[in-house]
KEDO-267285 format. One record per residue: residue in three letters; z, y, x of N, C-alpha, C in turn. Coordinates in steps of 0.02 Angstrom, whole numbers, plus 50000, padded with zeros to 5 digits. Each point is the difference from the previous one (the first is absolute). Layout:
// KEDO-267285
Ala, Z, Y, X, Z, Y, X, Z, Y, X .
...
END
This chain:
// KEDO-267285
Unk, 50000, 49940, 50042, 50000, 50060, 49958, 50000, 50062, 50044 .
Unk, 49957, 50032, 49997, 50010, 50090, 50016, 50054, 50028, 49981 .
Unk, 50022, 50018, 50071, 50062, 50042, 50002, 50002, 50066, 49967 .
Unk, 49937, 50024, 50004, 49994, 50076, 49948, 49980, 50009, 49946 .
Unk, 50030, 49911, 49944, 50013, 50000, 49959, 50067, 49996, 49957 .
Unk, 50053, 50002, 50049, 50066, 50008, 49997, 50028, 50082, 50026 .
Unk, 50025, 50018, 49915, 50045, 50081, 50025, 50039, 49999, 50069 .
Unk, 50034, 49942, 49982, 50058, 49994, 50069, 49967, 50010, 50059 .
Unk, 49954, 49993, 50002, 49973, 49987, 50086, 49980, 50081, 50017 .
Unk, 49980, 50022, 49954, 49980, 50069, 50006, 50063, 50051, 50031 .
Unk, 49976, 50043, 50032, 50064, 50050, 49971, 49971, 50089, 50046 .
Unk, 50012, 50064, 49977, 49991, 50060, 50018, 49990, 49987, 50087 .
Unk, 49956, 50024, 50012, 50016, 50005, 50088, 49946, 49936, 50051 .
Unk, 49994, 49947, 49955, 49973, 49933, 50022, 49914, 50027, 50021 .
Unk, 49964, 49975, 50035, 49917, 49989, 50029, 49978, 49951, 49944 .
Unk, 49968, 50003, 49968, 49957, 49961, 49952, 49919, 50012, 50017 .
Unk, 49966, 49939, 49969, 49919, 50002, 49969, 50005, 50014, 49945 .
Unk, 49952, 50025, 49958, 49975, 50003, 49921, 49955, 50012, 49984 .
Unk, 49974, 49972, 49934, 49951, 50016, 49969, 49993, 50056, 49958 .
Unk, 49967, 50059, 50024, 49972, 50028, 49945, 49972, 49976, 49936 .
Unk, 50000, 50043, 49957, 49956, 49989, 49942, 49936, 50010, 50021 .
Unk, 49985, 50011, 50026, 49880, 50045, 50008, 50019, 49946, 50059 .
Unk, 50020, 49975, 50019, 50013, 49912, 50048, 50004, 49952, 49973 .
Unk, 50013, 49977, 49943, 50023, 49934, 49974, 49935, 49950, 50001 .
Unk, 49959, 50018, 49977, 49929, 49956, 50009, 49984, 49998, 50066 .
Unk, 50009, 50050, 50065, 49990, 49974, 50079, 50060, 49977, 50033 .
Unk, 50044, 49991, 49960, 50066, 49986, 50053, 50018, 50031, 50034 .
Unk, 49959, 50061, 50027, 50023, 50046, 50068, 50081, 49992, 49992 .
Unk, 50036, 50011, 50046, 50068, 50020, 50007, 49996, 50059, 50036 .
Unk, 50071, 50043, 49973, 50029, 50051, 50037, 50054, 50010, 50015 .
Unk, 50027, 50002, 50064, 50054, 50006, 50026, 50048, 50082, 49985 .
Unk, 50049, 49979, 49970, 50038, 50066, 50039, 50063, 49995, 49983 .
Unk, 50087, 50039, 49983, 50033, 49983, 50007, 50019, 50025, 49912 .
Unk, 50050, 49945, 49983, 50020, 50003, 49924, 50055, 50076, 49992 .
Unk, 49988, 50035, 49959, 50023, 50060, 49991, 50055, 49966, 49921 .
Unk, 49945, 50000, 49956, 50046, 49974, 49941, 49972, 49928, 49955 .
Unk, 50045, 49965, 49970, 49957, 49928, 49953, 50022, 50016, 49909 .
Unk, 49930, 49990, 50017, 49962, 50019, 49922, 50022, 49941, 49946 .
Unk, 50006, 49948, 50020, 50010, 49937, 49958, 50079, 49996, 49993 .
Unk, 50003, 49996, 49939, 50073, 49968, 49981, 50024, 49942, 50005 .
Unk, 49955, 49971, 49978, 49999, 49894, 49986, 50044, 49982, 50082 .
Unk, 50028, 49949, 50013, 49984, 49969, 50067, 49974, 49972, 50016 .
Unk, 49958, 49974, 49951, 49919, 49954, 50036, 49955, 50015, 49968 .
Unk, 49954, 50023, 50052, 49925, 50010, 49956, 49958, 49955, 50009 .
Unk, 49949, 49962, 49963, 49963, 49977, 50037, 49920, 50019, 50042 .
Unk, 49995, 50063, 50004, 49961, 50034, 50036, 49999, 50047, 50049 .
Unk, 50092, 49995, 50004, 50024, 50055, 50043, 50009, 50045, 50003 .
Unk, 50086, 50033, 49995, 50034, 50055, 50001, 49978, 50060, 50004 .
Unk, 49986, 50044, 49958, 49968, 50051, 50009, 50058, 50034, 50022 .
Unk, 49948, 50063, 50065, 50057, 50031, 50033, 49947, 50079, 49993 .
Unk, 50052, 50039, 50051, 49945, 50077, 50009, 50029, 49986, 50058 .
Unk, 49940, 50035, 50049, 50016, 50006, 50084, 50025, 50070, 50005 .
Unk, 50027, 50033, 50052, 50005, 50048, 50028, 49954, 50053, 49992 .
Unk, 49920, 49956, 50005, 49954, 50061, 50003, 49980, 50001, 49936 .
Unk, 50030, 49967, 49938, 50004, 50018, 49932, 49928, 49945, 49970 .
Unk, 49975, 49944, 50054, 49976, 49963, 49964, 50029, 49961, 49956 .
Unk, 49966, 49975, 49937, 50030, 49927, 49967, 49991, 49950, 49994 .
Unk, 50034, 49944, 50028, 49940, 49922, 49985, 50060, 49946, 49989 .
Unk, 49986, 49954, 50011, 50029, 49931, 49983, 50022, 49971, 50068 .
Unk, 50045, 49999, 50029, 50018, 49950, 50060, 49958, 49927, 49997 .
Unk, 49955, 50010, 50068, 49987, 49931, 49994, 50036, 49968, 50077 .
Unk, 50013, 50022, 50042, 50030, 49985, 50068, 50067, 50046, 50017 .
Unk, 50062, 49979, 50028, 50047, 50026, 50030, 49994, 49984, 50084 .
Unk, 49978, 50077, 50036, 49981, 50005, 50066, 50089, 49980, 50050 .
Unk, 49991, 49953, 50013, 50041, 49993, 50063, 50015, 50053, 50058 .
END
């Protein structure tokens, strides 16, 4: 299971991938760092929507080590 489908794993401050929306059909990912999480649930199954820092929004699909 994808880890950036669990709230818990997430948290303010963390390096993530995500999917944009105008991405979801190429997969592109974008990196940057989680500012705030959009999702209430604790499991999504498409992945935690977050906003980055630079005020993008997407879905966690990777937690950057």
């Amino acid at each position: 299971m994808n880890e950036g489908t669990r709230r818990e794993n997430i948290k303010p401050g963390v390096t993530v991938k995500i999917v944009l929306k105008a991405d979801q059909r190429s997969g592109k990912l974008t990196e940057g760092v989680v500012k705030d999480l959009l999702t209430n649930s604790s499991i999504h199954p498409h992945g935690i929507k977050v906003r980055l820092e630079d005020g993008q929004v997407g879905r966690v699909q990777e937690i950057v080590e």
